[in-house]
C-alpha positions as CSV (number, residue, x, y, z in Angstrom):
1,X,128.1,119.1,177.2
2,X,128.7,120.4,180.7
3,X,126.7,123.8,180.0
4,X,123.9,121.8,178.0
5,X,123.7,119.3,181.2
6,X,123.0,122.7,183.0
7,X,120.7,124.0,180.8
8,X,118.8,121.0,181.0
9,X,118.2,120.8,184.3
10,X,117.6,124.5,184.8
11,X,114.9,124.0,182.3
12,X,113.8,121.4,184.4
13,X,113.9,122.6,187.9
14,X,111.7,125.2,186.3
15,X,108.9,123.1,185.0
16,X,109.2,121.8,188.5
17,X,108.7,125.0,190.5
18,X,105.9,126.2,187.6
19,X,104.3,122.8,188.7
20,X,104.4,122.9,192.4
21,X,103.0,126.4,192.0
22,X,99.9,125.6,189.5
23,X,99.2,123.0,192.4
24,X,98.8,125.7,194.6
25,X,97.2,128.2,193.2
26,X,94.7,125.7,192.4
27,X,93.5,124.9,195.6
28,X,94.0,128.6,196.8
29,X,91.7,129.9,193.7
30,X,89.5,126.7,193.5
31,X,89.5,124.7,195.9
32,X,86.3,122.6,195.6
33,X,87.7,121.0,192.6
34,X,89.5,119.1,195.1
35,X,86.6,119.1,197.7
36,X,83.0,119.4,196.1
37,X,80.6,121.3,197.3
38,X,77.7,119.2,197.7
39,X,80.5,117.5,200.0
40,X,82.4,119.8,201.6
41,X,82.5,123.6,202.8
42,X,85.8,125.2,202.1
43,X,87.6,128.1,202.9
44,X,91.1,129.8,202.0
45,X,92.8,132.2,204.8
46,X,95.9,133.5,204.1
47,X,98.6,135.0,206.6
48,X,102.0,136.7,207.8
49,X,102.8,133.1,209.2
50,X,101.0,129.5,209.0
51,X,99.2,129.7,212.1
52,X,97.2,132.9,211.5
53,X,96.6,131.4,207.5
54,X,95.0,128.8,209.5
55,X,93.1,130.3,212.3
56,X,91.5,132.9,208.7
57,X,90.9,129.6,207.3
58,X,89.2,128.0,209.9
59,X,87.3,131.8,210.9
60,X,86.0,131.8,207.0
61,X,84.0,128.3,207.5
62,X,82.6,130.1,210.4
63,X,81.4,132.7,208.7
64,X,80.1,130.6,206.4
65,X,78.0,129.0,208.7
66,X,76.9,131.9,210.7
67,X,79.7,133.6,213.1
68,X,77.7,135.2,215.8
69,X,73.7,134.8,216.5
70,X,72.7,138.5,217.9
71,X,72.1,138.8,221.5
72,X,67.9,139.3,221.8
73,X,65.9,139.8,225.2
74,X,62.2,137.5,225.3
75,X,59.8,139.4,228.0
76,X,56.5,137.3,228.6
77,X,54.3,139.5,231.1
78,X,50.8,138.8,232.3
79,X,48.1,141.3,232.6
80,X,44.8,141.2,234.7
81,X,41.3,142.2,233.5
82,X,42.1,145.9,234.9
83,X,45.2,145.9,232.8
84,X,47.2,145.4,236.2
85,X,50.8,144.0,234.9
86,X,51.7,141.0,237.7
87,X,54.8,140.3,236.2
88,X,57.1,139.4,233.5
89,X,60.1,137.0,232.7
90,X,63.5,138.1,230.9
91,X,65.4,135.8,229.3
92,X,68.4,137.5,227.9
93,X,70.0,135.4,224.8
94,X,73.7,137.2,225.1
95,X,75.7,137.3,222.0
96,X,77.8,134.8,221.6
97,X,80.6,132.6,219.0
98,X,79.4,130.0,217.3
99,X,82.8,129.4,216.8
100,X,83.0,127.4,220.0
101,X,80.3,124.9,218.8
102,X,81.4,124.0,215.5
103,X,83.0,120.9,215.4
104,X,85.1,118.9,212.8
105,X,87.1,122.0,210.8
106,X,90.4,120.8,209.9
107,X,93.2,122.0,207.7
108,X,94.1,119.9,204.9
109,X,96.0,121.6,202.9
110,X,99.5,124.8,203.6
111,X,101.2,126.6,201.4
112,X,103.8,129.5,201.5
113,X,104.7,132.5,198.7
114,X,109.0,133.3,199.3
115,X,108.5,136.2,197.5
116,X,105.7,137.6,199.5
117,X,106.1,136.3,202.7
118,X,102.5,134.9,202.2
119,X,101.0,132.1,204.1
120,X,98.0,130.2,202.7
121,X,95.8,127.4,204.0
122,X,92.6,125.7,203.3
123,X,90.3,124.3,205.8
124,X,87.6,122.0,205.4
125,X,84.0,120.9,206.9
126,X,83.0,117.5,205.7
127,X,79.0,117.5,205.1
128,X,78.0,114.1,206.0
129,X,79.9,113.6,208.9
130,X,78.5,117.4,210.5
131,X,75.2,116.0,209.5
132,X,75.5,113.4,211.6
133,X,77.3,115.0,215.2
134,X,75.3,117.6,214.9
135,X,71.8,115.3,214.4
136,X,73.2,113.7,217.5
137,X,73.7,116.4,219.4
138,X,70.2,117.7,218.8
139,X,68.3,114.6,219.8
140,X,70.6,114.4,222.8
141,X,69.5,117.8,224.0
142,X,66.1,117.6,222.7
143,X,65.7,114.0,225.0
144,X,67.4,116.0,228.5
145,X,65.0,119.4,227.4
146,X,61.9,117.1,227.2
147,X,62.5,115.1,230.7
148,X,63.5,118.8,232.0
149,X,60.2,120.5,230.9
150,X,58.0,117.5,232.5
151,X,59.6,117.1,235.7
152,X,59.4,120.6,236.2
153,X,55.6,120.5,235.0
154,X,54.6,118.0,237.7
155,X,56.3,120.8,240.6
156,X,54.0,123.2,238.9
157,X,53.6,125.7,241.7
158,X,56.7,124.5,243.9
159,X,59.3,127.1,243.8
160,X,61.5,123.4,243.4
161,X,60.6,123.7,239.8
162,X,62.2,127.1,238.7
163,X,65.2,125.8,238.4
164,X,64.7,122.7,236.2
165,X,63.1,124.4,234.0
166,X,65.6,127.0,234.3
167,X,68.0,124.0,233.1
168,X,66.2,123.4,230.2
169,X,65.9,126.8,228.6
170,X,69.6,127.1,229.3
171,X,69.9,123.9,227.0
172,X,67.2,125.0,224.6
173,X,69.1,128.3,224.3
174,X,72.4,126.0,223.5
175,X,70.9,123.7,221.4
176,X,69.8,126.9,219.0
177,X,73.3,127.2,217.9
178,X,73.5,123.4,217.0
179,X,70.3,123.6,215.4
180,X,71.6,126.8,213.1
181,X,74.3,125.0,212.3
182,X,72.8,122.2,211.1
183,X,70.6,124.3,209.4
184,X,73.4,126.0,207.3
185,X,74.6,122.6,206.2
186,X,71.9,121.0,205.3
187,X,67.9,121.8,205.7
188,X,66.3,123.1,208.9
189,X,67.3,121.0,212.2
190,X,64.4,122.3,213.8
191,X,62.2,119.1,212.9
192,X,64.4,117.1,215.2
193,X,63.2,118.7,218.7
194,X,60.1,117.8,219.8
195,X,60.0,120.4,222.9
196,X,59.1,123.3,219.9
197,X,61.2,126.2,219.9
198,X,63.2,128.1,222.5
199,X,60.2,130.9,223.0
200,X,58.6,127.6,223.4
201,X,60.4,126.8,226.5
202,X,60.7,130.0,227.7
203,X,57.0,130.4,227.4
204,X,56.7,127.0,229.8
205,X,59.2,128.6,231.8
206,X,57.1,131.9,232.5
207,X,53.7,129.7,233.1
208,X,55.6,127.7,235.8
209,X,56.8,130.8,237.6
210,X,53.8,132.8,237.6
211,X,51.9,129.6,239.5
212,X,54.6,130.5,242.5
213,X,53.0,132.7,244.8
214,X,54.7,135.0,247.2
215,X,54.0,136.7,250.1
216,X,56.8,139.2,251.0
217,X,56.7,141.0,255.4
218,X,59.3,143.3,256.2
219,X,59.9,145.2,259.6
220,X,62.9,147.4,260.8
221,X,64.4,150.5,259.3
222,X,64.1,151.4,255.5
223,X,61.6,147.8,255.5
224,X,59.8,148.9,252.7
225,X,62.7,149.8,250.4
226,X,64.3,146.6,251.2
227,X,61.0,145.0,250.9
228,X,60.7,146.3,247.6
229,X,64.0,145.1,246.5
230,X,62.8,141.6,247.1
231,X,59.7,142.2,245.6
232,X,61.2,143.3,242.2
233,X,63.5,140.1,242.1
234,X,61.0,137.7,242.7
235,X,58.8,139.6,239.4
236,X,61.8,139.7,237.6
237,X,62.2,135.8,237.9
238,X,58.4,135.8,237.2
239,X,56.9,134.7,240.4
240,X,53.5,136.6,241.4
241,X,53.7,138.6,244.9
242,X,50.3,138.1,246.6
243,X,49.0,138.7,250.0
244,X,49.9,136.5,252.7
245,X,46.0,134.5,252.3
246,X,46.7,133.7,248.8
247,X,50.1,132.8,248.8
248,X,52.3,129.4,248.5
249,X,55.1,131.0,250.5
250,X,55.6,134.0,252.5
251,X,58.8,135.6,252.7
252,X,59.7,137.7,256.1
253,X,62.5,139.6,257.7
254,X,64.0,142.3,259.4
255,X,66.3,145.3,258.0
256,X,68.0,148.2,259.1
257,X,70.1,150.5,256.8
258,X,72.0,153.2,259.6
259,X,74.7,155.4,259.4
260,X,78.3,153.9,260.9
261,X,81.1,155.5,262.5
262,X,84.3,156.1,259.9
263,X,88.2,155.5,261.4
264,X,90.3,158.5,260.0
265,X,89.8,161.1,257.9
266,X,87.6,160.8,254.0
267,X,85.3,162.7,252.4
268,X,82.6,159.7,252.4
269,X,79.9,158.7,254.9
270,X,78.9,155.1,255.3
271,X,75.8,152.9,256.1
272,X,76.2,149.6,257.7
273,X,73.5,147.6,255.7
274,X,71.8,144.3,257.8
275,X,68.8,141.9,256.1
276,X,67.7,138.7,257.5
277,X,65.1,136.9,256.1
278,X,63.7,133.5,255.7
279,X,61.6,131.9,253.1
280,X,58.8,129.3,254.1
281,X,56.4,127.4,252.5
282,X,52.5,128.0,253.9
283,X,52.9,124.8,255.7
284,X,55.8,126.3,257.2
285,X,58.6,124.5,255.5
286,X,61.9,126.3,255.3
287,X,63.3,127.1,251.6
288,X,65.8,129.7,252.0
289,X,67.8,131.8,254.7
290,X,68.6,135.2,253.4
291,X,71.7,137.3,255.2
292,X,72.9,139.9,253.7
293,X,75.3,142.4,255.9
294,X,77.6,144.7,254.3
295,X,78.8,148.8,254.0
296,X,78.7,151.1,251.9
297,X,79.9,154.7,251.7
298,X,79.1,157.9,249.5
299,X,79.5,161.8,249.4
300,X,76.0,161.7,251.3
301,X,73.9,158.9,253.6
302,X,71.1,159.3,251.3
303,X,73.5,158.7,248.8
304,X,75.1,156.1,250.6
305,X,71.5,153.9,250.7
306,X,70.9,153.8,247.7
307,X,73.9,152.0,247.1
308,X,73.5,150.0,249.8
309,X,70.4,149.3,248.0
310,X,71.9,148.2,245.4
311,X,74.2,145.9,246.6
312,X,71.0,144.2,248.5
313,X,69.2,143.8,245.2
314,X,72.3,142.4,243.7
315,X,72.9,140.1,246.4
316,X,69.5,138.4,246.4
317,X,68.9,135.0,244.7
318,X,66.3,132.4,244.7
């Protein structure tokens, strides 16, 4: 009796462990019989331990929904009748997770395999409730984007309006992550915005910086290099540079780039680099103090300015 007894629950503990492991390996190999998929996206991600099972879990729905959106550069540039370029604006969209916007993955079911040290887990998006955070999110932004866009509108001309609208294509180019989301979950999220598109925004943002006119006066040693630094920033953020009768604001300073004595012994020669500048409105309105004082050494003093060139360019801001 005693070796039937064992038998019999031998037999047992068997149908047992075939049971548990059916139950896994049917929501490892189909797992929308437990979650449908006009309900839910799933994803399986197996690992050496639980947590990296999850993390490949929770990495597949993001893939699923688009992992990365490529990093693209929008130039808008204006050109006269003479085919004179006065400008253009850059908006670099850098390359960048999605993963950090998707909301609401979570794991609901782990499993582990003894014999090969194999970690599984399933995560899970639930449709309806992405449908509605992200709808939210996109009216939220779309609301902020639109009051952005027409404040910025009534400073057309005022250098005050570069950056609100530089606020809302920053949230434009945000909300394009929402609204691809969306988009993979359901149909297109684009028909909740009513400010257009991001070129849209960028577009707006181009228009209001080309109505900011600039005039730029140097004076002092290397002015016109340093003059030209200034010059190339202010087209780069899309503002035009006119002459002083036609312009909104002049810009003037003084420069000097000269060579400075060196304490101890080195292969370099260095530049002492000094810009001070102030930016005014025509009525003569003060908008920005530049200072900008610094050294910089090289195998040569030509050498030397242009880095200290560089480091000018770099340093100016509006």
């Amino acid at each position: 009796m005693k070796k039937s007894s064992f038998s019999c629950a031998l037999f047992l503990g068997m149908i047992a462990l075939f049971a548990i492991s059916c139950a896994t390996t049917s929501w490892v190999s189909e797992p929308e019989k437990k979650y449908p998929s006009d309900k839910y996206i799933v994803a399986v991600g197996s690992g050496s331990s639980k947590s990296s099972a999850e993390s490949n879990a929770k990495l597949a729905i993001c893939q699923q929904l688009g992992e990365r959106l490529s990093g693209t550069q929008h130039t808008v540039s204006s050109v006269d009748s003479k085919g004179k370029n006065y400008g253009s604006i850059d908006i670099d969209i850098s390359e960048q997770a999605i993963f950090s916007h998707i909301h609401g993955i979570s794991i609901k079911e782990t499993s582990s395999e003894a014999r090969t040290h194999t970690y599984h887990a399933l995560a899970v998006l639930n449709k309806n409730d992405e449908i509605n955070y992200y709808s939210s999110r996109i009216a939220s932004s779309d609301r902020e984007i639109s009051n952005l866009i027409s404040s910025a509108q009534k400073l057309k001309g005022d250098i005050a309006s570069l950056p609100t609208i530089k606020k809302a294509v920053e949230l434009a180019q945000d909300n394009e992550y929402n609204i691809q989301i969306l988009s993979a979950i359901r149909a297109s999220g684009r028909s909740l915005v009513s400010y257009g598109s991001l070129n849209d925004v960028i577009q707006k943002a181009y228009e209001l910086a080309q109505a900011v006119t600039v005039c730029v006066e140097f004076e002092g040693d290397d002015a016109y290099d340093i003059q030209q630094s200034f010059i190339a920033v202010l087209k780069e953020r899309g503002m035009n540079v006119v002459s002083s009768k036609d312009a909104q604001y002049i810009l003037s300073g003084t420069s000097s780039i000269a060579p400075t004595e060196v304490v101890g012994q080195t292969l370099y020669v260095f530049v002492r680099y000094n810009v001070n500048a102030v930016l005014k409105s025509a009525t003569g309105t003060v908008v920005k103090n530049f200072e900008i004082t610094g050294r910089e050494g090289h195998l040569s003093i030509s050498q030397a300015k242009t880095r200290a060139l560089a480091v000018i360019k770099d340093s100016i801001e509006f």
